[in-house]
C-alpha positions in Angstrom: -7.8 -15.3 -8.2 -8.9 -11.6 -7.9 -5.6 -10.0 -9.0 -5.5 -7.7 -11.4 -9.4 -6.7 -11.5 -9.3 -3.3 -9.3 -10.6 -4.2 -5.9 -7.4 -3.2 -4.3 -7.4 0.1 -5.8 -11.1 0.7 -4.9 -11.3 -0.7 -1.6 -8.2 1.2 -0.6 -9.8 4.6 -2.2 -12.8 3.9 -0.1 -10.6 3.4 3.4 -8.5 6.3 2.6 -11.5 8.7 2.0 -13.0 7.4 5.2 -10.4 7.8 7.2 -10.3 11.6 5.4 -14.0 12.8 5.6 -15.5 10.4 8.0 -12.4 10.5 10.9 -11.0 13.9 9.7 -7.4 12.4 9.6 -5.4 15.6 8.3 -3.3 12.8 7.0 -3.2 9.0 5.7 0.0 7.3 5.2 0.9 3.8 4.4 4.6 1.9 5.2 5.4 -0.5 2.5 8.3 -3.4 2.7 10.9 -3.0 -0.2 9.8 -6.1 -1.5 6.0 -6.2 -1.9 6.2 -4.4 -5.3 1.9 -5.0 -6.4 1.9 -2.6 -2.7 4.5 -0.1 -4.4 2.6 0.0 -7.7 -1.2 0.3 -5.9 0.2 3.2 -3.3 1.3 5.2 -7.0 -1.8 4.8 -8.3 -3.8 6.1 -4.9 -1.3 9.4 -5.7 1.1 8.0 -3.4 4.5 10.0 -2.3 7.5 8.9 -0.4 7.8 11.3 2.9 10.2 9.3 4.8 12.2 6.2 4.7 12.3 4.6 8.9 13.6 1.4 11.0 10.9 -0.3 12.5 10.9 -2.5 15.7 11.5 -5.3 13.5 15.1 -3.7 12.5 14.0 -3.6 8.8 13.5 -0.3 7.0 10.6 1.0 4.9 9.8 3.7 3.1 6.6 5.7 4.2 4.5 7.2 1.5 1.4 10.0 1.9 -1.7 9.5 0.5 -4.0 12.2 -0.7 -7.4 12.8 -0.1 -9.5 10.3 -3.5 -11.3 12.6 -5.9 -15.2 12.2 -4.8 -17.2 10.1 -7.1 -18.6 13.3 -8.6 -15.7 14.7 -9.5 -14.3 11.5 -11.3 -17.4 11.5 -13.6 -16.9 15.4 -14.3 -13.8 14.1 -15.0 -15.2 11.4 -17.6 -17.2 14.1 -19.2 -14.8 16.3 -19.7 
């Protein structure tokens, strides 16, 4: 099982900043069911923020969290030296 080992984390780092620099989305934003809390606890480790809570089609409401823009990888080691 691959839980626990980061590749959520990085794989969703590398999406997000994709869809940032490589797209030039002004904004990236995920909607997460109240139940799926490893989603809740990945989305506050990306930076995440609630920004709305909505009803979907499906008649069941989610909150809707913003994602910032991932340090670059040049600015994490900066940060490791620091």
């Amino acid at each position: 099982m691959a839980r626990r080992k980061g590749y959520a984390l990085e794989a969703s780092q590398a999406a997000i900043r994709f869809a940032y620099d490589a797209l030039s989305w002004q904004f990236v934003e995920t909607h997460i069911d109240d139940d799926n809390l490893a989603a809740r606890a990945l989305v506050e480790k990306l930076g995440g923020e609630t920004i709305a809570r909505e009803t979907f089609p499906d008649g069941l409401a989610r909150d809707v969290f913003g994602l910032p823009r991932p340090a670059s990888a040049y600015a994490s080691a900066l940060n490791i030296i620091r």
